[in-house]
N, C-alpha and C positions, 0 to 999 in steps of 0.2 A: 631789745633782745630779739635773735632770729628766730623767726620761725618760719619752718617750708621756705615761700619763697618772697617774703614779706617782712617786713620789721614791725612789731608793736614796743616802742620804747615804753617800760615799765617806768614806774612815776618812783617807787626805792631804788631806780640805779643811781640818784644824782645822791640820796642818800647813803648808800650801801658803799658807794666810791670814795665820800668822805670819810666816813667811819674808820674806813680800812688802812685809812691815810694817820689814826690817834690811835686806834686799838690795836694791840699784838691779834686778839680773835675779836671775830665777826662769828655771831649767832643769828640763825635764819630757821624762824620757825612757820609753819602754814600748811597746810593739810594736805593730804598727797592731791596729786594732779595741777596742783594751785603756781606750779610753773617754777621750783625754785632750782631745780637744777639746770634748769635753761639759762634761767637770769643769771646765776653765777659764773656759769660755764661764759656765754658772754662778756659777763664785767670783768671778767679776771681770767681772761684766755691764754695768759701765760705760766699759771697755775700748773699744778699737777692735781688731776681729780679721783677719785675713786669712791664707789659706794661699795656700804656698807648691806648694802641688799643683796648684793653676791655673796650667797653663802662662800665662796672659798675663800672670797677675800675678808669676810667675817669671821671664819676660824681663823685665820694670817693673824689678825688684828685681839680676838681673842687668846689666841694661843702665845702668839711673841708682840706685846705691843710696843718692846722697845725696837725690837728688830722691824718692826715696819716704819717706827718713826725713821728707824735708819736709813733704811729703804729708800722711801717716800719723801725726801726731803722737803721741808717750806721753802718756799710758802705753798701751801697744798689746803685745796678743799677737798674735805669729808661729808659726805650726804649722809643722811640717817644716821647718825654720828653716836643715836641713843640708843643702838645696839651694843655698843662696846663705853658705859660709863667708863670701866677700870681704866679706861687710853685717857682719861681727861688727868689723872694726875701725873699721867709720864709729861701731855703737852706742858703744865704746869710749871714742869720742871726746864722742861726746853722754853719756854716764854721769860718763866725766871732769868735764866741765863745767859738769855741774848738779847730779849726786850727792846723787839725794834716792830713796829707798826706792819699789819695785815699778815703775819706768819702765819696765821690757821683762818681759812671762812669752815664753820662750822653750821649746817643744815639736818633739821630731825622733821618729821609728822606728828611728834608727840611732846608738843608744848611740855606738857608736866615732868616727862623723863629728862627731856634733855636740861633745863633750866635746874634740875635736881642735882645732874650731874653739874652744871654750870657754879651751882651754888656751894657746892662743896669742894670745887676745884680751882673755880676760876674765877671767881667774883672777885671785880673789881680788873680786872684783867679782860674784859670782854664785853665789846657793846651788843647789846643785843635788838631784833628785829624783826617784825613780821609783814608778811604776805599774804592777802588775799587774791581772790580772781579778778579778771580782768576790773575794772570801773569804769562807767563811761566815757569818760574823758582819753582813757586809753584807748578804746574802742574809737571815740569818735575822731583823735588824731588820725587813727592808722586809717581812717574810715570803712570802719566794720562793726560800727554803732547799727546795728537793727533797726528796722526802717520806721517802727511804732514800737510806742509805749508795750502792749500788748507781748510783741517778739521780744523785745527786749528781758520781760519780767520770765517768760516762759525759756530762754534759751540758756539766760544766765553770762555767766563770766568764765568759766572754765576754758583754760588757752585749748585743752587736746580737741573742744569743738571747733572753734577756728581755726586750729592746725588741722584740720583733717578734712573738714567740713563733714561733720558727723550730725546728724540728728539728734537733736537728746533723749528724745524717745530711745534710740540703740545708743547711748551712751551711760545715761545715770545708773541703769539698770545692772551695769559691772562695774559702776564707777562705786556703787554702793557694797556692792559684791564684795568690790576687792578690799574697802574699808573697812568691812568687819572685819574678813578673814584677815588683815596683816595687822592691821588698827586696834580695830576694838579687842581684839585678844591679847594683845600683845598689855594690854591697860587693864581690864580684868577678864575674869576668869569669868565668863558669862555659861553655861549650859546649854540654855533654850536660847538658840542664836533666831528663832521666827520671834520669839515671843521679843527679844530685842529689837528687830527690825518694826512688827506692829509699835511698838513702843516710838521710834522714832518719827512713823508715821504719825500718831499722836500728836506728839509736839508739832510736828509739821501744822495739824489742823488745830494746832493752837500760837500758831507764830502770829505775834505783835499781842498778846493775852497775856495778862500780871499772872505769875506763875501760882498754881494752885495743886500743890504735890499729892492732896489727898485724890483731888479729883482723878486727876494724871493715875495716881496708880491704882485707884478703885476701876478705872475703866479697863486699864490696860490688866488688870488681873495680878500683881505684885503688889510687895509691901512699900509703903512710904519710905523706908532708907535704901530700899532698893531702888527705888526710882529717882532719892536725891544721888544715888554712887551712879547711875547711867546718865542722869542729866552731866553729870560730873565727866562723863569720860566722854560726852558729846562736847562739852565747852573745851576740855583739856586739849582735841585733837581737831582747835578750830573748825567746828561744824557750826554750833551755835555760840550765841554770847549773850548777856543779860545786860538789857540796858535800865540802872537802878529810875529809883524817883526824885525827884527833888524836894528834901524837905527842910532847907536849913532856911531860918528868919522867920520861920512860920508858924503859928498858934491854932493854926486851924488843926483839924483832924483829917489827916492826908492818908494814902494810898502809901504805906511801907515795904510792897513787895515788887520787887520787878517786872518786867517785860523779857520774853520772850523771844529770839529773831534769830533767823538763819543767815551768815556770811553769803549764801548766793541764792537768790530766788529760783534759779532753773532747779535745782535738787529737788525745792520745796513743790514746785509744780512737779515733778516727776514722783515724787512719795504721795503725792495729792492723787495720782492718777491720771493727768492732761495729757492726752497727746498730742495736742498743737496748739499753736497763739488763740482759734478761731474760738477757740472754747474760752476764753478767758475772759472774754466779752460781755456773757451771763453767767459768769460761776460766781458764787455767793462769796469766795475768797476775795475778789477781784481788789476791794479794798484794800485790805489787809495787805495782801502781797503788794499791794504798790506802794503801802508804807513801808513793809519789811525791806523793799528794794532802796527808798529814800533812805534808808536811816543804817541802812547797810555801807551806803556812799559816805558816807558821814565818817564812819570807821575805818573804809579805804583812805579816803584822806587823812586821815589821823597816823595811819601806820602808814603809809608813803614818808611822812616827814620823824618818821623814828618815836612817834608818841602814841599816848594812849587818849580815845576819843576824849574830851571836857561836855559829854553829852548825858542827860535826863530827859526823863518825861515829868510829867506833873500833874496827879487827880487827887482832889477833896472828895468824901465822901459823898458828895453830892453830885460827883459823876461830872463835875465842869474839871476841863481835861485841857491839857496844851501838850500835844504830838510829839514833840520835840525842846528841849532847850539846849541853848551850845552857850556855853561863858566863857569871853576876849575880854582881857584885861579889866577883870571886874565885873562888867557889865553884860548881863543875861539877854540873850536874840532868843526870843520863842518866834516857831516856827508851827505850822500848820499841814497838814500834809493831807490833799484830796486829791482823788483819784480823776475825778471829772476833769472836761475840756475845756470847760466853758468858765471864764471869771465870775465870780460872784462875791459882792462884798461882803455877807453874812460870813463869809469864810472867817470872816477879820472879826466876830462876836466874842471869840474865845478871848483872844488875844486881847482885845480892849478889857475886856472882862476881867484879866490875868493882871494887865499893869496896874489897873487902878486898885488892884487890891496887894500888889506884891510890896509897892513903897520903897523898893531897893531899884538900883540903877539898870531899866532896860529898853532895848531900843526898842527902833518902829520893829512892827510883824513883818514876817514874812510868808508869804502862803506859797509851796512848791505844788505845785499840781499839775493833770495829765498833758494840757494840753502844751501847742509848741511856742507862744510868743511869753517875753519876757515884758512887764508892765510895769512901773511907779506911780499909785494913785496916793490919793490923800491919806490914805490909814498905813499904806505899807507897799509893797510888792509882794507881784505875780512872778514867780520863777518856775520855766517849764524843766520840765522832770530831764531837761537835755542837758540844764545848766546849773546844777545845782556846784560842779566843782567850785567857784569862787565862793561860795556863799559857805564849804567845807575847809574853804582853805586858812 
């Protein structure tokens, strides 16, 4: 995909290009800024495009949505497409009719509207897919991978920073801005839009943390179904995502509630308050956020290849914990995720710990950690935070 004057090839174009080749529509959801009208505009440069974000062309499309199908013939993509559900059953009708591969790409900001409209229109009739921000491997093709650990967690993935070369410090701050105002309103009906942002900030300082709704909304000042409908309209419009536990074959008395974690670490440093890498050095999140960043990658690969992550965590009541699990064809890879430089075999404690009690099929550990060399010792491997793409693929 271009940008400026540079190409960063997105890891769903090899995906998004096949698709379009079996499906009459292609569905394309991911949060604003997260790059999707770039990427299409690119894959499918002989398109006709139009967004639904221009109010005139959103009455056009509200007002006569047969007369703009007319208009606008396909194969055409529509951005923000979950302004106008009512146009999904005129497409419907045109898909019915002609049924021939890539007629409509269809892109929203709001996973839950448009898949509703999806569901009532066009199911079965459209593959659908998502986007996240940049991921390393992205970054480190185009080589615009941040030079450390540290840059990297604090600057994030968002393309409009490397398209601009923006600071994120004068980025997130309208990046957040403009989510509520077009986003979050648009999904519910909030009042006190500070008390919603304090709320977000919250979560932020509880990313990679098993969810604990009382806690959440006795601090933040609201009621418990208020804070499960916000948590709800943060997942719905790809900000965050819950990664569950793993508790199947097991007798013990496990950890039932999820984790916590943001799509892009730069946000979370920015709702944290950071204004540069330098600080992230001694801040007490440092941890955290460099799991929330491993396990974020984990997700980009997963929606790169048009799927949903095969990823848990895993804690007993006893607080013996495995970071990560990912399951390939039956068998369970737990993984370990520390922030430090330096190898250590203690790392590999959980993990031993894990198999001899799991009894089901899983392999050697893996320990992804800060530093830069990739290792295979006797217990397992050492994979630096640069290379985690194979280990996601």
């Amino acid at each position: 995909m271009l940008i400026s004057s540079f190409i960063i090839q997105r890891e769903l174009y090899t995906k998004i290009i096949s698709l379009a080749q079996k499906f009459p529509v292609i569905n394309l959801t991911g949060t604003r800024q997260y790059g999707k009208s770039t990427l299409l505009k690119a894959s499918f440069p002989d398109y006709a495009y139009v967004s639904l974000e221009d109010p005139d062309m959103r009455e056009l499309v509200l007002g006569d949505p047969r007369g703009f199908l007319n208009t606008f013939k396909n194969p055409l993509i529509i951005d923000e497409a979950q302004y106008a559900p009512k146009l999904f059953s005129f497409i419907q009708g045109i898909v019915d009719a002609q049924d021939k591969p890539g007629m409509f790409i269809l892109s929203g900001s709001h996973n839950f509207l448009l898949m509703q409209s999806i569901s009532q229109s066009l199911a079965g009739r459209s593959a659908v897919l998502r986007l996240s921000t940049f991921s390393i491997d992205e970054l480190s093709l185009a080589k615009l991978l941040p030079k450390d650990c540290n840059s990297w967690i604090y600057q994030g993935g968002y393309p409009r920073i490397y398209d601009k070369n923006i600071e994120p410090a004068d980025f997130f701050p309208s990046c957040i801005q403009t989510y509520i105002e077009r986003d979050v309103r648009l999904l519910k009906n909030i009042n006190d839009i500070s008390l919603f942002v304090k709320f977000l900030r919250l979560c932020a300082g509880r990313s990679t943390q098993v969810v604990n709704i009382s806690s959440l909304a006795n601090e933040c000042g609201i009621a418990s179904q208020t804070a499960v409908g916000w948590l709800s309209v943060l997942e719905t419009s790809n900000v965050i995502f819950f990664l569950e536990p793993y508790y199947k074959n097991f007798n013990k008395r496990l950890v039932k509630s999820p984790k916590l974690y943001f799509y892009d670490t730069g946000l979370v440093c920015s709702l944290l308050g950071l204004d540069n890498p330098s600080q992230l050095a001694l801040h007490y999140m440092r941890g955290e956020l460099f799991e929330n960043m491993v396990i974020s990658e984990c997700y980009k690969k997963a929606f790169a290849k048009g799927r949903n992550a095969k990823a848990w965590f895993w804690r007993d009541n006893n607080q013996n914990e495995i970071d990560l699990l990912i399951e390939k064809g039956g068998t369970l890879y737990p993984i370990e995720i520390k922030s430090g430089e330096t190898m250590q075999n203690k790392y590999f404690s959980a993990i031993r710990w894990f198999k001899n009690m799991a009894h089901i099929p899983t392999a050697d550990g893996i320990v992804i950690y800060g530093g830069d060399t990739d290792f295979s010792g006797s217990e397992g491997r050492f994979i630096s935070w640069r290379n985690t793409g194979p280990v996601f693929s």
